[in-house]
PLY file of the C-alpha trace (Angstrom):
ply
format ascii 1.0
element vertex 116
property float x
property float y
property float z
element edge 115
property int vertex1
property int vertex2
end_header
90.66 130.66 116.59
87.05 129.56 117.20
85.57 127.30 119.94
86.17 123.73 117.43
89.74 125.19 117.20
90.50 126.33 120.58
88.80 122.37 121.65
90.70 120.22 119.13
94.56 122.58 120.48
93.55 121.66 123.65
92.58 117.86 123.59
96.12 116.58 122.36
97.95 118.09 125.42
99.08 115.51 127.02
96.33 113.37 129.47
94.17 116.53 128.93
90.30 115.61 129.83
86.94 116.73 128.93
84.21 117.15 131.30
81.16 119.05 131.90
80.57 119.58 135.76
78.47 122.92 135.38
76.36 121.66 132.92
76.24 121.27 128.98
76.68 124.90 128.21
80.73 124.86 129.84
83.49 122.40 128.03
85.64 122.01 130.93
89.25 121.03 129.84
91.54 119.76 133.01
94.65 117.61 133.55
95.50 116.18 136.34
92.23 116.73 137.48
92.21 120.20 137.50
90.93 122.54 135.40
93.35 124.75 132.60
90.25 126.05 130.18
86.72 126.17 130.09
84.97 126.67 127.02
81.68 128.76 126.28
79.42 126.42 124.23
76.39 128.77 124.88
77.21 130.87 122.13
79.56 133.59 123.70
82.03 131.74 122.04
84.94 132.68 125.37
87.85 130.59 126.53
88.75 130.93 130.49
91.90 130.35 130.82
94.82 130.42 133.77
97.17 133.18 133.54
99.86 134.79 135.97
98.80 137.16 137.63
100.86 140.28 135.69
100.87 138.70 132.68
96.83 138.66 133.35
96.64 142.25 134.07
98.89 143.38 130.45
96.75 141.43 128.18
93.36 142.77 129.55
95.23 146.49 128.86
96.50 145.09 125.12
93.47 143.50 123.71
90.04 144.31 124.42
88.93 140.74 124.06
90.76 139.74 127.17
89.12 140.43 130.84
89.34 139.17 133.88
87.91 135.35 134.45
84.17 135.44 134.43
82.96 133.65 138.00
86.75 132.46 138.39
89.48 134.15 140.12
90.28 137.68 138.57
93.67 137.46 139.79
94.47 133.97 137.81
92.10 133.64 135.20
90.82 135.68 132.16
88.40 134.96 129.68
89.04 135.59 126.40
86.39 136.17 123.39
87.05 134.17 120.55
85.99 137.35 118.13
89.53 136.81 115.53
90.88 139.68 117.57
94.09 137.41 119.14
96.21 135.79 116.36
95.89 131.63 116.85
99.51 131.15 117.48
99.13 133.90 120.58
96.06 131.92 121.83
97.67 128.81 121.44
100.62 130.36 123.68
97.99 131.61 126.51
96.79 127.80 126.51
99.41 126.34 126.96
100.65 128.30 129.70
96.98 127.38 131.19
97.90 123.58 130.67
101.83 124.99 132.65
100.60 126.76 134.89
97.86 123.95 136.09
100.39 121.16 136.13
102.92 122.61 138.14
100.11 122.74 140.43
99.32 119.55 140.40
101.54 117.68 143.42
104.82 115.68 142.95
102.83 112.57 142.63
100.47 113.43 140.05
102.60 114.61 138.29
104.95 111.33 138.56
101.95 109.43 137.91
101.40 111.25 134.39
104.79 110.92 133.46
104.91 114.91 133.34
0 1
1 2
2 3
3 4
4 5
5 6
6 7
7 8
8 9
9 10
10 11
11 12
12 13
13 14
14 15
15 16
16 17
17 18
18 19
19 20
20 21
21 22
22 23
23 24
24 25
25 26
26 27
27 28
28 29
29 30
30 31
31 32
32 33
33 34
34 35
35 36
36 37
37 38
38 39
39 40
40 41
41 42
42 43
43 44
44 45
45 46
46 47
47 48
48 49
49 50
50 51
51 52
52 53
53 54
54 55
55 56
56 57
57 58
58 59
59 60
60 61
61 62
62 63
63 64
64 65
65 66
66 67
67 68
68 69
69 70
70 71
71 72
72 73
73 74
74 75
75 76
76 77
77 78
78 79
79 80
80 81
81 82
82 83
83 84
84 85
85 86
86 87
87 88
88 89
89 90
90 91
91 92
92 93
93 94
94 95
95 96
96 97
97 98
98 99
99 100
100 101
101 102
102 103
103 104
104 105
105 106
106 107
107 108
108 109
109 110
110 111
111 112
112 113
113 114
114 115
């Protein structure tokens, strides 16, 4: 999965918004307000995405393309090169636990308010 990919999976979850608070170089995907990915368009070509926290620490020891967040909490974030190294429907699995993880977050009446 590239960046276009990893952008156009993300978009259709539901009342998912785009935003770029840290500038043009960081596609910020959030819901609810808060943020579930953040995509590289600098040319690393990375995803940041939320993660438990074990879950977090296997993938960074199965696949080298995994480590922890970059400038984001190491314990719930990693960022993940987008080299063809994951298969898509395993990245599209670590995204939408992102999108999970971020809504459960998100208080009763947000989430009421976003029919989630």
């Amino acid at each position: 999965m590239d960046i276009i990919a990893a952008r156009e999976f993300c978009i259709v979850l539901p009342h998912t918004e785009e935003t770029f608070p840290f500038g043009d170089d960081h596609l910020v995907l959030k819901v609810g307000g808060k943020m579930y990915a953040i995509i590289a368009l600098d040319g690393d070509s990375t995803i940041a995405l939320k993660c438990d926290p074990e879950l977090a620490i296997e993938l960074r020891e199965k696949y080298d393309a995994v480590q922890p967040g970059y400038h984001l909490s190491k314990k719930h974030w990693n960022t993940i090169l987008l080299n063809d190294t994951i298969p898509d429907a395993e990245l599209a699995e670590w995204i939408r636990l992102s999108y999970n993880l971020t809504v459960k977050g998100l208080t009763k009446k947000m989430r009421e308010s976003l029919s989630l």
